[in-house]
PyMOL commands that place a pseudoatom at each C-alpha (Angstrom):
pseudoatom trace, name=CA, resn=UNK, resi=1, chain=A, elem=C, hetatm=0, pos=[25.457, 31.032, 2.865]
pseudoatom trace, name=CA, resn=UNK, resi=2, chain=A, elem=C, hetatm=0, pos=[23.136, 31.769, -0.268]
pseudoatom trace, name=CA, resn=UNK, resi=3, chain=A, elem=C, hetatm=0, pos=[24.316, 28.395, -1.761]
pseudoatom trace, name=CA, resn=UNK, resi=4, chain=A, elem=C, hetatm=0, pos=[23.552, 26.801, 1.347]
pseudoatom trace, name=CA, resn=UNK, resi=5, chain=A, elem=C, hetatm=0, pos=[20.235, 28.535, 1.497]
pseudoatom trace, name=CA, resn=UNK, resi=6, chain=A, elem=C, hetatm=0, pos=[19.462, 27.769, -1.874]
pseudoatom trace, name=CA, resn=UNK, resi=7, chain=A, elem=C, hetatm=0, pos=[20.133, 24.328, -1.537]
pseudoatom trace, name=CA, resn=UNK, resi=8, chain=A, elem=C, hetatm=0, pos=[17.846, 23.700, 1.181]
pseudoatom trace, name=CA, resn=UNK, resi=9, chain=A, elem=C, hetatm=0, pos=[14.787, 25.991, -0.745]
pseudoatom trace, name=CA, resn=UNK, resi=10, chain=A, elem=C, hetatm=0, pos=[15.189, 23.427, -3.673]
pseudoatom trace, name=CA, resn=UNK, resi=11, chain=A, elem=C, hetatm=0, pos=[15.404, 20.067, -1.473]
pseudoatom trace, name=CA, resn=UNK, resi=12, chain=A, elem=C, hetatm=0, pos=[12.193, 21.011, 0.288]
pseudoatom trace, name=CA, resn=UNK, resi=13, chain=A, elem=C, hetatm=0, pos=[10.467, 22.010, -3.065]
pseudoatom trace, name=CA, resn=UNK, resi=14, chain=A, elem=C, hetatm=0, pos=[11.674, 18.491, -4.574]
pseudoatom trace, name=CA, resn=UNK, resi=15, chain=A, elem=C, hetatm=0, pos=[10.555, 16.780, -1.725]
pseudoatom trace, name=CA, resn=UNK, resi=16, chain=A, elem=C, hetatm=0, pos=[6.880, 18.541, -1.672]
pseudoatom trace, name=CA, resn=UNK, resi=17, chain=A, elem=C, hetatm=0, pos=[6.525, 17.494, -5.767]
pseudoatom trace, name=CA, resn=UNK, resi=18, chain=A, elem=C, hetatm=0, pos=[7.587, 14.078, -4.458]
pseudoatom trace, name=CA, resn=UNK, resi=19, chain=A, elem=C, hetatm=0, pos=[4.855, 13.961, -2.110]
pseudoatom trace, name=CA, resn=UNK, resi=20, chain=A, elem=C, hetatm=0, pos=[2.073, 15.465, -4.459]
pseudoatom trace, name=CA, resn=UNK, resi=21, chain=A, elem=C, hetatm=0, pos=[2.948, 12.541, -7.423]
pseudoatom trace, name=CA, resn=UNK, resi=22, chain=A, elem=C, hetatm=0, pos=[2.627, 10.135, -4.619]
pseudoatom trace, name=CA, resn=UNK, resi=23, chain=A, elem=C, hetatm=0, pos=[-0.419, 11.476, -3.161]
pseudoatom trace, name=CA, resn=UNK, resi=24, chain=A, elem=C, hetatm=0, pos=[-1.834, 12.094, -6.545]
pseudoatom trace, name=CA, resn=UNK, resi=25, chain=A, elem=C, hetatm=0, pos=[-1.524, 8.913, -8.853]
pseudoatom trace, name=CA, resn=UNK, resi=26, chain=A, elem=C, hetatm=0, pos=[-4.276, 8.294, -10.814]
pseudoatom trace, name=CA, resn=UNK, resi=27, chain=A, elem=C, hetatm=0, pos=[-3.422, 4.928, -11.310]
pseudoatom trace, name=CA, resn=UNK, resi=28, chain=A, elem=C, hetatm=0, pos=[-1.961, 1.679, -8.898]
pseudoatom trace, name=CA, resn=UNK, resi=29, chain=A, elem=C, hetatm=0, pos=[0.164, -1.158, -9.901]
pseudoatom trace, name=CA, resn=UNK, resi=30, chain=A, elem=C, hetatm=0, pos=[-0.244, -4.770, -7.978]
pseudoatom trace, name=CA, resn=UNK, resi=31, chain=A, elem=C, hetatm=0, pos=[2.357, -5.112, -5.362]
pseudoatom trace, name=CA, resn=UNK, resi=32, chain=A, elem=C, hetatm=0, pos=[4.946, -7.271, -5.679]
pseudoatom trace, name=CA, resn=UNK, resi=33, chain=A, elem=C, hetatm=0, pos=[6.226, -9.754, -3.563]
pseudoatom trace, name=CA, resn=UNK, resi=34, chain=A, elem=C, hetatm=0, pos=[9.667, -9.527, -1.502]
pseudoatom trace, name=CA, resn=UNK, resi=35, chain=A, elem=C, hetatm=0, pos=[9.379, -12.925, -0.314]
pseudoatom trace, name=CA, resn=UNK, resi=36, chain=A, elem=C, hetatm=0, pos=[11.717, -15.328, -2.810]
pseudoatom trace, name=CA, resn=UNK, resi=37, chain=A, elem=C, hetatm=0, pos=[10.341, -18.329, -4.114]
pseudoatom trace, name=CA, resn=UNK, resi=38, chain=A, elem=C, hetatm=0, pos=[11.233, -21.371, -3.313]
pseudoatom trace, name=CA, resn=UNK, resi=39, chain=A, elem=C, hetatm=0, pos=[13.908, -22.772, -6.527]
pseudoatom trace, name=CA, resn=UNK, resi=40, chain=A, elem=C, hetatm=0, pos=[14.744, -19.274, -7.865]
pseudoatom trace, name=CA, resn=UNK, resi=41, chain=A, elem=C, hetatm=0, pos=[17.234, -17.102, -7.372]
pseudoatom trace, name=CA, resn=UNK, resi=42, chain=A, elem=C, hetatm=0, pos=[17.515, -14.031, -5.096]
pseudoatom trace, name=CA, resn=UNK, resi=43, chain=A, elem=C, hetatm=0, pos=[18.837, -12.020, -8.548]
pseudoatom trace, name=CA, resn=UNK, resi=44, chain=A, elem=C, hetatm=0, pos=[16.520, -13.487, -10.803]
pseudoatom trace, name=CA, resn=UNK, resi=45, chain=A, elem=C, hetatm=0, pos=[13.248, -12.942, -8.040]
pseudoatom trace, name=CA, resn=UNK, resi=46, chain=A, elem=C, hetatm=0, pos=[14.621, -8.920, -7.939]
pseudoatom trace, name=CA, resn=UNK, resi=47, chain=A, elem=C, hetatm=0, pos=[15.151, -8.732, -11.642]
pseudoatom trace, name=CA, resn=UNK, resi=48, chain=A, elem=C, hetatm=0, pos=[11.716, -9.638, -11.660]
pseudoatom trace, name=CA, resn=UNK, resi=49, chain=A, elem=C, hetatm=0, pos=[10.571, -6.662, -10.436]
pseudoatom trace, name=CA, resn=UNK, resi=50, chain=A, elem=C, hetatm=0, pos=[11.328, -4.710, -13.925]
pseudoatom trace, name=CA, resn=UNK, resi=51, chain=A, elem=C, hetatm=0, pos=[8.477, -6.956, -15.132]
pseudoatom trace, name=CA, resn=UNK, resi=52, chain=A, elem=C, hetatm=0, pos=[5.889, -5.282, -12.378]
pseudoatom trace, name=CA, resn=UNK, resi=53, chain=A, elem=C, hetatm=0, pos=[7.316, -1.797, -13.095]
pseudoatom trace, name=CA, resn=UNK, resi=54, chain=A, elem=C, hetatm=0, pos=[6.506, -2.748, -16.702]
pseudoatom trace, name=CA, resn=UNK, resi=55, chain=A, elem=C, hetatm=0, pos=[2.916, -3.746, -16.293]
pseudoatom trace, name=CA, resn=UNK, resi=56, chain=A, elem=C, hetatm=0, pos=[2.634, -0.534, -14.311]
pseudoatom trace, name=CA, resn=UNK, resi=57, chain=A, elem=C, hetatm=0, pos=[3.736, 1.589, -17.682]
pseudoatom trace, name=CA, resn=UNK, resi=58, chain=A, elem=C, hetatm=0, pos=[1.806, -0.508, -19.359]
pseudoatom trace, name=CA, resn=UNK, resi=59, chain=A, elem=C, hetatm=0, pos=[-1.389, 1.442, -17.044]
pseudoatom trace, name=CA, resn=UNK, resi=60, chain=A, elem=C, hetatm=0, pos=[-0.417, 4.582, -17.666]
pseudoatom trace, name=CA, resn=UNK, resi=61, chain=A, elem=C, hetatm=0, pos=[-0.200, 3.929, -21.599]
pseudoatom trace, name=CA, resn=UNK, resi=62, chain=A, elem=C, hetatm=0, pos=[-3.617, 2.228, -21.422]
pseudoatom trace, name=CA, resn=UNK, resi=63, chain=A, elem=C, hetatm=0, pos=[-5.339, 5.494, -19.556]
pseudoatom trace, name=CA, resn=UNK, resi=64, chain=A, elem=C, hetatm=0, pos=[-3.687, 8.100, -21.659]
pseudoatom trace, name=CA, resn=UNK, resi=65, chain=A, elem=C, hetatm=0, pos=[-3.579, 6.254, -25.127]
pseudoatom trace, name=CA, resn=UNK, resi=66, chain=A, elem=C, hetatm=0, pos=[-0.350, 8.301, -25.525]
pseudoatom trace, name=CA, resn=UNK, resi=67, chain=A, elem=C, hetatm=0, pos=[2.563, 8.219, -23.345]
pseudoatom trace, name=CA, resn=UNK, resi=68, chain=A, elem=C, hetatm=0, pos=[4.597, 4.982, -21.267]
pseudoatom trace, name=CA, resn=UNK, resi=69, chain=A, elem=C, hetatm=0, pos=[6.530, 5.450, -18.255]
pseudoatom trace, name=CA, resn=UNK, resi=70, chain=A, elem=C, hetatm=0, pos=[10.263, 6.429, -18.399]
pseudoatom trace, name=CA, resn=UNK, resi=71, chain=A, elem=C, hetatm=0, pos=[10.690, 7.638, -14.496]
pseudoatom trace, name=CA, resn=UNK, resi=72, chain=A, elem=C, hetatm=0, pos=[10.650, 6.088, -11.565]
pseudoatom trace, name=CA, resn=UNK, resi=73, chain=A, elem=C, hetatm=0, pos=[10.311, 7.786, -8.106]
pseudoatom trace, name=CA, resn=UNK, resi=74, chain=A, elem=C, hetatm=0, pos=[11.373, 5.340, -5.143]
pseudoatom trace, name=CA, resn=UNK, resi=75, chain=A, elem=C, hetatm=0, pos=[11.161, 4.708, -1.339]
pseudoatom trace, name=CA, resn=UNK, resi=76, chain=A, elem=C, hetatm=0, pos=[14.980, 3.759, 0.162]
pseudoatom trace, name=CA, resn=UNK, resi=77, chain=A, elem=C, hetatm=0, pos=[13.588, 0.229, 0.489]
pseudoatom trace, name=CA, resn=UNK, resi=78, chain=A, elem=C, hetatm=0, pos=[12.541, -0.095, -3.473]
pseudoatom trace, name=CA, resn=UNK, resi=79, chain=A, elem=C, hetatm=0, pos=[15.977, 1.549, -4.366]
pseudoatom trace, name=CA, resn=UNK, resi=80, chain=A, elem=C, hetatm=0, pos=[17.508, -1.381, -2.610]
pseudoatom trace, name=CA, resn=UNK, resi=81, chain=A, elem=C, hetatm=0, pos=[15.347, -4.009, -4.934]
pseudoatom trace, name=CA, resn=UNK, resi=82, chain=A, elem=C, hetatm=0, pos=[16.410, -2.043, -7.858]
pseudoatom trace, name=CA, resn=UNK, resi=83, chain=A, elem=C, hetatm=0, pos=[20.335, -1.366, -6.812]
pseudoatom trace, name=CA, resn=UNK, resi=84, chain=A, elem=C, hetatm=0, pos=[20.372, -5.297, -6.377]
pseudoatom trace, name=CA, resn=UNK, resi=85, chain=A, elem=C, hetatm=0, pos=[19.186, -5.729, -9.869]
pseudoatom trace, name=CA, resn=UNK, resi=86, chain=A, elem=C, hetatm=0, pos=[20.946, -6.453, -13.461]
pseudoatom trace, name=CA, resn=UNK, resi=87, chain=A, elem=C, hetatm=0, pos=[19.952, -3.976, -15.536]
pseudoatom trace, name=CA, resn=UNK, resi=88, chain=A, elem=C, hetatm=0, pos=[20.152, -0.900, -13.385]
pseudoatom trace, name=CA, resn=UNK, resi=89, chain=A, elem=C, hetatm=0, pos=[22.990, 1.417, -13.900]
pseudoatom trace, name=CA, resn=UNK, resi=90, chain=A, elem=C, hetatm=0, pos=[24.146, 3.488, -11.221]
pseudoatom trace, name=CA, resn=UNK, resi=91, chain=A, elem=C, hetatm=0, pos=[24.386, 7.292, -11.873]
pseudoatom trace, name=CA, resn=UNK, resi=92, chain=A, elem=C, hetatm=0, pos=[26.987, 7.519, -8.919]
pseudoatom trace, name=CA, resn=UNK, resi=93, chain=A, elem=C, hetatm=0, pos=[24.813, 10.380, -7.288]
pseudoatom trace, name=CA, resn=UNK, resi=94, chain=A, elem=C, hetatm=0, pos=[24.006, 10.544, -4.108]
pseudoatom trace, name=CA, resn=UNK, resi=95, chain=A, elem=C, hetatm=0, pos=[22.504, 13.655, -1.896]
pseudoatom trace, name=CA, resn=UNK, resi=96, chain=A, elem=C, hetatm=0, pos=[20.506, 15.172, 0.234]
pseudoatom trace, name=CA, resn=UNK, resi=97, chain=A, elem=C, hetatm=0, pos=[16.576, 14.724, -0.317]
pseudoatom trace, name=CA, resn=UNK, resi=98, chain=A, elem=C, hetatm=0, pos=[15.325, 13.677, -3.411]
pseudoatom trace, name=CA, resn=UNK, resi=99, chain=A, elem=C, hetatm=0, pos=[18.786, 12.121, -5.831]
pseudoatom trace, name=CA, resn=UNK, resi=100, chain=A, elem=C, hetatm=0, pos=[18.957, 10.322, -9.085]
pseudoatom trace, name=CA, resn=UNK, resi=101, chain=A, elem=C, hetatm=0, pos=[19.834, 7.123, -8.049]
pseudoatom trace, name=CA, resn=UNK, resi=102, chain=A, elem=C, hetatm=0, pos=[20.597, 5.939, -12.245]
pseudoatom trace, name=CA, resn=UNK, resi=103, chain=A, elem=C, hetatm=0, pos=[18.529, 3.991, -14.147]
pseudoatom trace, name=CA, resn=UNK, resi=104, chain=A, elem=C, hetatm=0, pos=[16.561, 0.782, -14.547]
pseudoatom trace, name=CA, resn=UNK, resi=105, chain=A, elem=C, hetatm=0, pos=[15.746, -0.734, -17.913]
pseudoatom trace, name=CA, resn=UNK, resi=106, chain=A, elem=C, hetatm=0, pos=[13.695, 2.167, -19.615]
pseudoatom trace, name=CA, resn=UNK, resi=107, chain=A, elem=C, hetatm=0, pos=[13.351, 4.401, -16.183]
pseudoatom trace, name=CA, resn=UNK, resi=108, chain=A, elem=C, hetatm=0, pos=[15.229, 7.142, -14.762]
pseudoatom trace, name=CA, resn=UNK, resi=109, chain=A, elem=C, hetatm=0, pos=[14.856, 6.403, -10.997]
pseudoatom trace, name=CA, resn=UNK, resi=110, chain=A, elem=C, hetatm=0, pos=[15.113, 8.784, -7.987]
pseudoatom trace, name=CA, resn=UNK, resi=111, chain=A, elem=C, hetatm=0, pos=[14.818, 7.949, -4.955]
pseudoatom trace, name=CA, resn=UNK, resi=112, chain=A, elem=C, hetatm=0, pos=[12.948, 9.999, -1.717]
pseudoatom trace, name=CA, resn=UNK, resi=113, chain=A, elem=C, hetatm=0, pos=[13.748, 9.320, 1.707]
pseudoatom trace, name=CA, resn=UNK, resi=114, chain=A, elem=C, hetatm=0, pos=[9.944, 10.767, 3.030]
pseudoatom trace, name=CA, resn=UNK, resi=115, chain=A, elem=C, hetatm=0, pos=[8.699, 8.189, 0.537]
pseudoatom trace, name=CA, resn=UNK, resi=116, chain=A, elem=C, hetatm=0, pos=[7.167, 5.186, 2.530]
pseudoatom trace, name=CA, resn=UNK, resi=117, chain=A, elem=C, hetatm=0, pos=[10.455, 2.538, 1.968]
pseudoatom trace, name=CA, resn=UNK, resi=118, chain=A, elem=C, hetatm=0, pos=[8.515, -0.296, -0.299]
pseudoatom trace, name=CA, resn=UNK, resi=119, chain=A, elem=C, hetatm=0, pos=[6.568, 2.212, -2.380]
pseudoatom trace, name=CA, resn=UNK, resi=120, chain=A, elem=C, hetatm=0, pos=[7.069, 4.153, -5.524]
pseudoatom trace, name=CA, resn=UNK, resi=121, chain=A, elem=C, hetatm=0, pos=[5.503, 5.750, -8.419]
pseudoatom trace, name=CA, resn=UNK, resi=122, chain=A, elem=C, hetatm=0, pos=[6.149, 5.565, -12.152]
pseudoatom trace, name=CA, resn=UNK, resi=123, chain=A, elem=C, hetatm=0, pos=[5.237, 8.299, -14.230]
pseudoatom trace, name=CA, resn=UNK, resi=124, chain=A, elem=C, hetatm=0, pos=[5.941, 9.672, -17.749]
pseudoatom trace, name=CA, resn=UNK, resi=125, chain=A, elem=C, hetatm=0, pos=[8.576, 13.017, -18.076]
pseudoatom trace, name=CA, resn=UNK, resi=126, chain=A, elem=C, hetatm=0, pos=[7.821, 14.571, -21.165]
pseudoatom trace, name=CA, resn=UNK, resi=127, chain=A, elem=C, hetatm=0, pos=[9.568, 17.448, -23.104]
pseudoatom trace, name=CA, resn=UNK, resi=128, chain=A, elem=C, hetatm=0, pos=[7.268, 19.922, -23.201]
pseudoatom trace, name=CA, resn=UNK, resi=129, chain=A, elem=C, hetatm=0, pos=[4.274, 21.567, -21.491]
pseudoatom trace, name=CA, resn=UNK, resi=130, chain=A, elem=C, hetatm=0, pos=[1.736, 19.544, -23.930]
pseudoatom trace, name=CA, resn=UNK, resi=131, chain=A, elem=C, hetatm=0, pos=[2.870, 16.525, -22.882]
pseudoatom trace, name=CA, resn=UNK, resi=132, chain=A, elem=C, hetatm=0, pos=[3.263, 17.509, -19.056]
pseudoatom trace, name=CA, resn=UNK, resi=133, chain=A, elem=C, hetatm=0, pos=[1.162, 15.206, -16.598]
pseudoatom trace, name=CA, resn=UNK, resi=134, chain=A, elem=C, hetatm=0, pos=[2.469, 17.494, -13.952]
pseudoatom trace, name=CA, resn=UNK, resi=135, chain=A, elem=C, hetatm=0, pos=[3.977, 21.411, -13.989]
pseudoatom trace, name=CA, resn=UNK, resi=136, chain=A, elem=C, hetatm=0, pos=[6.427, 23.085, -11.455]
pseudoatom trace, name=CA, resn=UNK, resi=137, chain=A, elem=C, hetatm=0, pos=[6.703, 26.439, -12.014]
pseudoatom trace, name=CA, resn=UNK, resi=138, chain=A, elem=C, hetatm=0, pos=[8.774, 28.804, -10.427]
pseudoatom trace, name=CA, resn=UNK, resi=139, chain=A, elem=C, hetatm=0, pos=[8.030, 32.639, -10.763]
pseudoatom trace, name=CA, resn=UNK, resi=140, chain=A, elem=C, hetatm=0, pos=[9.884, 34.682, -8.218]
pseudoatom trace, name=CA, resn=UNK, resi=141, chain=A, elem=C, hetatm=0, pos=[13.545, 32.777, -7.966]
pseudoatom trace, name=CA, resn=UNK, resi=142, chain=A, elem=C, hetatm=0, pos=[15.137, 32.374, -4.553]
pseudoatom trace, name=CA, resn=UNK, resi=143, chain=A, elem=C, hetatm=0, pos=[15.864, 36.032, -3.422]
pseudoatom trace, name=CA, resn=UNK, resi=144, chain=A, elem=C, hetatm=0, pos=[17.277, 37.343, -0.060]
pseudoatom trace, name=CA, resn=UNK, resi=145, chain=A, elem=C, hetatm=0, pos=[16.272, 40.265, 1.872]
pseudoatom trace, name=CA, resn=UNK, resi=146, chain=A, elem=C, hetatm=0, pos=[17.913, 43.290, 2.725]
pseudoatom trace, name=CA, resn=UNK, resi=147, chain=A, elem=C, hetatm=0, pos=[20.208, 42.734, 5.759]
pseudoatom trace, name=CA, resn=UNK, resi=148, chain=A, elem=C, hetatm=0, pos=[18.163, 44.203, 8.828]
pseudoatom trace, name=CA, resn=UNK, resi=149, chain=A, elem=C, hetatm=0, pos=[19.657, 45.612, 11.984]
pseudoatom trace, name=CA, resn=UNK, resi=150, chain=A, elem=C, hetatm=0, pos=[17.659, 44.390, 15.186]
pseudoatom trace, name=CA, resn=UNK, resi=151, chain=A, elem=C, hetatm=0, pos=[18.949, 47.126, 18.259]
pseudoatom trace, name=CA, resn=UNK, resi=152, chain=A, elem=C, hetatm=0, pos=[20.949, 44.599, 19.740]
pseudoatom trace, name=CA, resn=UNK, resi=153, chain=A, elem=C, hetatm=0, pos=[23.338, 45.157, 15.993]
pseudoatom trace, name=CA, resn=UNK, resi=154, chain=A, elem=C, hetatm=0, pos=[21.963, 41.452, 15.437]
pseudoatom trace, name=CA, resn=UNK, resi=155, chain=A, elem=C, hetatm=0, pos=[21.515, 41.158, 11.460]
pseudoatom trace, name=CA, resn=UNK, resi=156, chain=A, elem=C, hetatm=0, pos=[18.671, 39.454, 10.188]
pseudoatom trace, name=CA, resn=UNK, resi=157, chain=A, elem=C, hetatm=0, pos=[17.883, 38.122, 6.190]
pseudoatom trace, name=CA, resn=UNK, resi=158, chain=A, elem=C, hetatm=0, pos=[14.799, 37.109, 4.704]
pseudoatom trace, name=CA, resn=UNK, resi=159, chain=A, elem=C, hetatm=0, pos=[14.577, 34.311, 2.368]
pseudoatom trace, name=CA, resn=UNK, resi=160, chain=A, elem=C, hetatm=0, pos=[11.473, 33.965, 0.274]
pseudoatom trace, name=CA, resn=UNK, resi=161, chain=A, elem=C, hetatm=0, pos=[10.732, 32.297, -3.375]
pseudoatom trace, name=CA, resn=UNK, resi=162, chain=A, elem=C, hetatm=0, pos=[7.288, 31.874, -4.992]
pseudoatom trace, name=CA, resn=UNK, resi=163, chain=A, elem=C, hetatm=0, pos=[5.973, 28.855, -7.396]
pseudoatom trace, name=CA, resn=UNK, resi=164, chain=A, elem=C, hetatm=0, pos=[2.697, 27.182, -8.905]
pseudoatom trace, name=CA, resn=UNK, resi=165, chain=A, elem=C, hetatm=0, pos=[2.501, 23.633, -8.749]
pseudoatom trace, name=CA, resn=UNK, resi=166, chain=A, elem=C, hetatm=0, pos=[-0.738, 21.523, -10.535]
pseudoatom trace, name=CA, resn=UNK, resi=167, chain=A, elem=C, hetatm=0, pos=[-0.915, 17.803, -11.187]
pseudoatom trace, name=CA, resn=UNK, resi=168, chain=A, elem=C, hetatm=0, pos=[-2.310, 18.804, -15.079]
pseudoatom trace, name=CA, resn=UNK, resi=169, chain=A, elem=C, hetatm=0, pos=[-3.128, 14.176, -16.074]
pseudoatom trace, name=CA, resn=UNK, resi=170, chain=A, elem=C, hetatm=0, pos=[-3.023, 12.404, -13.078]
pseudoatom trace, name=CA, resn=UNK, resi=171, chain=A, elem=C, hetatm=0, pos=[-3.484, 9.366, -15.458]
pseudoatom trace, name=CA, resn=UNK, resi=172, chain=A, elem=C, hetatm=0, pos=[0.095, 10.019, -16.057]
pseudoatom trace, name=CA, resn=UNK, resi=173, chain=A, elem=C, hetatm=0, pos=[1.348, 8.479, -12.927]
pseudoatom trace, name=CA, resn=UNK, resi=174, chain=A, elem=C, hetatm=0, pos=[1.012, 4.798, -11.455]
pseudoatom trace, name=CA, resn=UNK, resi=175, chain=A, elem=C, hetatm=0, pos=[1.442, 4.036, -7.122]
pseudoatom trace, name=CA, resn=UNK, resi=176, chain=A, elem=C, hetatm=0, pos=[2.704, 0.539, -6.157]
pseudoatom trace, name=CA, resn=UNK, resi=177, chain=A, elem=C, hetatm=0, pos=[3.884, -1.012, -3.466]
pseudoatom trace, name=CA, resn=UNK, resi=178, chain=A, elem=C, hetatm=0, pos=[6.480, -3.929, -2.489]
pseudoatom trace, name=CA, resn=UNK, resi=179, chain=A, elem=C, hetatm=0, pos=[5.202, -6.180, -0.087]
pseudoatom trace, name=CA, resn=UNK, resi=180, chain=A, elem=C, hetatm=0, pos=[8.077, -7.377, 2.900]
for i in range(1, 180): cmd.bond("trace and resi %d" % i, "trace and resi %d" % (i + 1))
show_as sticks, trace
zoom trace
């Protein structure tokens, strides 16, 4: 049950960081069109998608002067663009909330079902607090109560955890859209 518990602790917390990069871009790429046009190819119109993704790196290294993009956080309808793609490589992951879904080109991509479908957000993972455009830091780890007796001898646990979150460079992170 503590794995179980666990589990579900760290999906919600990886969906609420997905939410807060989405909600806090400081930057938006053009959309890009769904619609295929006319004389090319359904495979070659998708692949061109790594091109928009690339302009949108291209953003974030123009605000920060530093860093490109090298992840990729997705809606379910984007990860289908991307799956249908040539140069993505599946990771063979899939799960519950937020899941590496492999990679694309130069990005590691995730996808998260409470993203809008036909939006994402590129951003830039770095090593190392200096070079952090946003911090998740937990400082009281998943820990259970003690097991209380109610007077009907029903037992009852606690679950708590504690963590600071902070978008530190929201330059670090680009919204776009694909348009159906």
């Amino acid at each position: 049950m503590a794995a179980e518990v666990a589990g579900e602790l760290a999906h919600e917390v990886d969906m609420e960081v997905c939410g807060d990069l989405l909600a806090q871009a400081g930057a938006t790429n053009t959309a890009w069109s769904k619609a295929q046009p006319p004389a090319i190819s359904l495979l070659d119109h998708y692949d061109s998608f790594y091109a928009r993704l690339l302009e949108g790196s291209n953003i974030i290294y123009q605000n920060t002067r530093k860093v490109q993009a090298n992840i990729l956080v997705c809606g379910l309808g984007v990860a289908a663009i991307i799956s249908a793609s040539r140069n993505f490589v599946p990771s063979g992951n899939a799960g519950v909330g937020p899941y590496l879904l492999g990679t694309y080109g130069q990005f590691t991509v995730y996808v998260s079902p409470d993203f809008p479908a036909n939006e994402y957000v590129l951003g830039y993972r770095g090593t190392g607090l200096f070079d952090a455009g946003y911090v998740y830091c937990p400082f009281i780890p998943i820990t259970p109560s003690d097991l209380l007796r109610t007077d009907d001898l029903v037992g009852r646990r606690a679950w708590m955890m504690s963590y600071g979150k902070r978008m530190i460079n929201s330059n670090m992170y680009c919204r776009g859209a694909i348009l159906a």
